[in-house]
C-alpha positions in Angstrom: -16.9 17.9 0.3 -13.1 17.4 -0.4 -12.3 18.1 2.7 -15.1 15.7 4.2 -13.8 13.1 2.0 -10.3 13.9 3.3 -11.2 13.2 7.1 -12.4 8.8 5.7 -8.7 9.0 3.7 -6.6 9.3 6.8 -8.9 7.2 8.8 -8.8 4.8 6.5 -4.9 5.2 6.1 -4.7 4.1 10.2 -6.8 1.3 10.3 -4.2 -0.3 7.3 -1.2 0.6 9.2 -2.7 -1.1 12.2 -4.1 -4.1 9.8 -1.3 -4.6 8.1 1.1 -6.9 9.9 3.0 -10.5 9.2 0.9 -13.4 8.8 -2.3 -11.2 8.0 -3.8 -12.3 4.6 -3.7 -9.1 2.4 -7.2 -10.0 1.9 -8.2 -9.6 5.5 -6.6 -6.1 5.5 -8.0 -4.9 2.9 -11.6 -6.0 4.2 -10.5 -3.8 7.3 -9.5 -0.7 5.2 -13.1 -1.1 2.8 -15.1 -1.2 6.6 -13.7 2.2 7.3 -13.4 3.8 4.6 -17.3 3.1 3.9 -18.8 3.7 7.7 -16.9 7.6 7.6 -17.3 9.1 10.4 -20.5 9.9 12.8 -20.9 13.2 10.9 -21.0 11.6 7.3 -20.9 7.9 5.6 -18.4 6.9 2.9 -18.5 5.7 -0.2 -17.2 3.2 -2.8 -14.1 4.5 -4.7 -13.5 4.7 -8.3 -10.6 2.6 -7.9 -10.2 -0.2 -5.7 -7.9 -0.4 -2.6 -4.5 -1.0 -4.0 -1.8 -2.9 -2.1 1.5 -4.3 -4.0 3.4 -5.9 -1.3 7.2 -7.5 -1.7 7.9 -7.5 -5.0 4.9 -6.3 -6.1 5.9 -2.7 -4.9 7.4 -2.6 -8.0 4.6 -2.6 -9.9 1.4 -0.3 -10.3 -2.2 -0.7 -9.4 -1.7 -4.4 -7.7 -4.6 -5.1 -5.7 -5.0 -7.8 -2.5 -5.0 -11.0 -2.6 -5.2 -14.3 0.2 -1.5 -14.7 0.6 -0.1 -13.3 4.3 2.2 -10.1 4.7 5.6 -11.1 5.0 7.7 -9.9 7.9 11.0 -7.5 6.4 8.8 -6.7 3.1 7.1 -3.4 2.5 3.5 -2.7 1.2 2.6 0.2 -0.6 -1.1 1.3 0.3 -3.4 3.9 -2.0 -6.4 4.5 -0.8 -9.6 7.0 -1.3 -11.6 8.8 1.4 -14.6 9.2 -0.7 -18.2 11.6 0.0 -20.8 12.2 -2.4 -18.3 11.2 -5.1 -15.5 13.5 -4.2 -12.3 11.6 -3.9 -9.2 12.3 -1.6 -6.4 9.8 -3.0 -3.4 9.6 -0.4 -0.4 6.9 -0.5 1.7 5.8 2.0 4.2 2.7 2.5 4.4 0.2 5.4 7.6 -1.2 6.0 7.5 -4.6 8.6 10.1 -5.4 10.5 13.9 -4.0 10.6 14.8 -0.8 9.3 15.8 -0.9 5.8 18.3 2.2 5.5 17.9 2.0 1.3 13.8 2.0 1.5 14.5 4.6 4.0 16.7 7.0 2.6 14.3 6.0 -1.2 11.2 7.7 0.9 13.3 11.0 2.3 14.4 11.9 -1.2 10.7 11.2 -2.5 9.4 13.0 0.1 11.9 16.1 -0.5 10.6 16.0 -3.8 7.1 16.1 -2.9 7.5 19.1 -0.5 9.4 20.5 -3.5 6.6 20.2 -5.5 3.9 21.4 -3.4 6.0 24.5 -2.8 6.0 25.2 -6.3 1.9 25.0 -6.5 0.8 28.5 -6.5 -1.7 30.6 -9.0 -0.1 31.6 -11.8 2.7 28.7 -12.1 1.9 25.9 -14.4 1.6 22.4 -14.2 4.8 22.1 -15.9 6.5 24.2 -13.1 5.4 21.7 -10.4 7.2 19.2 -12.5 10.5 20.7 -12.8 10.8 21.4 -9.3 9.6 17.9 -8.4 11.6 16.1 -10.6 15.2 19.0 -10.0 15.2 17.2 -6.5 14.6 13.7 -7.9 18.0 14.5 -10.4 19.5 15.8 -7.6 19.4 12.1 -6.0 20.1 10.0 -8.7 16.7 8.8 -9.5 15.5 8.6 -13.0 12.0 8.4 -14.1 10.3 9.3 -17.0 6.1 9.9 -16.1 3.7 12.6 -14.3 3.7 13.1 -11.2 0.1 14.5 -10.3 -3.7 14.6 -11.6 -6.5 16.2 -11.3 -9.1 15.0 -8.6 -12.4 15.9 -7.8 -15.9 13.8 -8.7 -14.8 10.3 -9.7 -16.6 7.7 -10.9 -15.5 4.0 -11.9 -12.5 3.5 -13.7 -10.9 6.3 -12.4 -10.7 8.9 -9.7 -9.0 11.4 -11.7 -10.5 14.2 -13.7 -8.5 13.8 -17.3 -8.1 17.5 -17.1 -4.8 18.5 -15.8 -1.0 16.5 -15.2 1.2 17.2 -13.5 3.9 16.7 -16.1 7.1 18.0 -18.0 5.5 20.1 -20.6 1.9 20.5 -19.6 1.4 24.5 -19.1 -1.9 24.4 -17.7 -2.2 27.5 -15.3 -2.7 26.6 -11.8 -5.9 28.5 -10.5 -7.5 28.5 -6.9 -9.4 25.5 -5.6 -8.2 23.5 -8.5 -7.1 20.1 -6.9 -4.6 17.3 -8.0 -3.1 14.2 -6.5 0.8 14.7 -6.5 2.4 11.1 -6.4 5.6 10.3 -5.8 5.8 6.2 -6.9 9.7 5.1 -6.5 10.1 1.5 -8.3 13.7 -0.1 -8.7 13.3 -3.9 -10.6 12.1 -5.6 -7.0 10.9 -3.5 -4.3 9.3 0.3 -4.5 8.4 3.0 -2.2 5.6 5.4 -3.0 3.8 8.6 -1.1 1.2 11.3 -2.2 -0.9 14.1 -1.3 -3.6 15.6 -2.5 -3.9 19.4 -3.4 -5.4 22.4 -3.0 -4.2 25.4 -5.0 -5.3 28.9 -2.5 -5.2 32.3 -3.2 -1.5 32.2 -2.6 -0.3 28.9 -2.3 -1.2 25.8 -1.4 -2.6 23.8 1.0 -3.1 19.8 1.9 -6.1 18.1 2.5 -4.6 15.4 4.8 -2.3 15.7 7.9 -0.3 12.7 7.9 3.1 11.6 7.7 4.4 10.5 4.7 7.7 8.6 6.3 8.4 4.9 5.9 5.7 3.5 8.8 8.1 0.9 10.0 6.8 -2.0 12.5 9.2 -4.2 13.9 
């Protein structure tokens, strides 16, 4: 089901990277993104998510949880998207940020030191380790780079129902020593904000026999379109 939910998150993912351009009321795209994300695919139907389509844009990136509104994307501003594939109630969260227009070597260089932190992260997911492990590892790269940030970096996912998509059983966190078991599954963001703008990409996981493993295949750079 997880999986099955996984397949509406990245098609729902595309149609916003191709909705999303300058002079598009956020609105519009986010009527796009809801169509897909609710039709699934010809095997099996969508359905709505615990949390609505979420879609800070400009400044906004540097806040959380913005949702659409009528004004138009602007052309050199980015626009985070978080979305949910969702089937018979099991979520698949996945984030990803749209940059439009010229390459912005800051937001740019933001995302590959987010990403490297995420990879570091899910490398560090295996049975046995604990939440608090994932952390460490996640937030060692983050150090590494200069950024500072002070919150979890993951939750538990599963069945979700309105307010929230996550479970309330597990962080991702400094501290939390919850042992990681197989099939247990977690959204691992990575939400970069800096006073004005923000970048922000996640994943979510599945804990294996020996590892880990993602449910979505899709990239997590900066999706620039000039």
């Amino acid at each position: 089901l997880m999986q099955s939910a996984a397949k509406i998150t990245e098609k729902g993912m595309k149609t916003a990277f191709e909705a999303i351009n300058p002079g598009v009321r956020q609105c519009d795209a986010v009527g796009e993104i809801q169509k897909t994300l609710f039709k699934g695919t010809p095997e099996f139907g969508g359905d709505y998510a615990s949390i609505a389509t979420l879609l800070p844009t400009g400044k906004g990136t540097s806040a959380s949880h913005l949702t659409a509104t009528e004004d138009k994307f602007v052309k050199g501003e980015a626009t985070i998207i978080e979305i949910a594939g969702v089937h018979k109630r099991y979520h698949c969260p996945m984030a990803r940020t749209v940059l439009l227009g010229e390459k912005n070597q800051k937001k740019i260089d933001t995302m590959k030191a987010t990403n490297e932190a995420l990879d570091a992260g899910i490398t560090a997911t295996k049975p046995g380790n604990t939440a608090d492990d994932v952390a460490q590892k996640f937030w060692g790269v983050l150090d590494k780079h200069g950024i500072k940030k002070d919150s979890r970096t993951g939750y538990s996912i599963g069945i979700g129902y309105p307010p929230d998509w996550g479970e309330q059983t597990l962080n991702i966190s400094k501290g939390d020593k919850t042992v990681l078991q197989p099939n247990v599954t977690f959204h691992m963001i990575a939400v970069m904000q800096f006073g004005e703008w923000g970048v922000e990409a996640s994943e979510s996981v599945r804990v294996t026999e020996k590892g880990s493993e993602l449910f979505c295949n899709l990239s997590r750079e900066l999706h620039i379109k000039g």
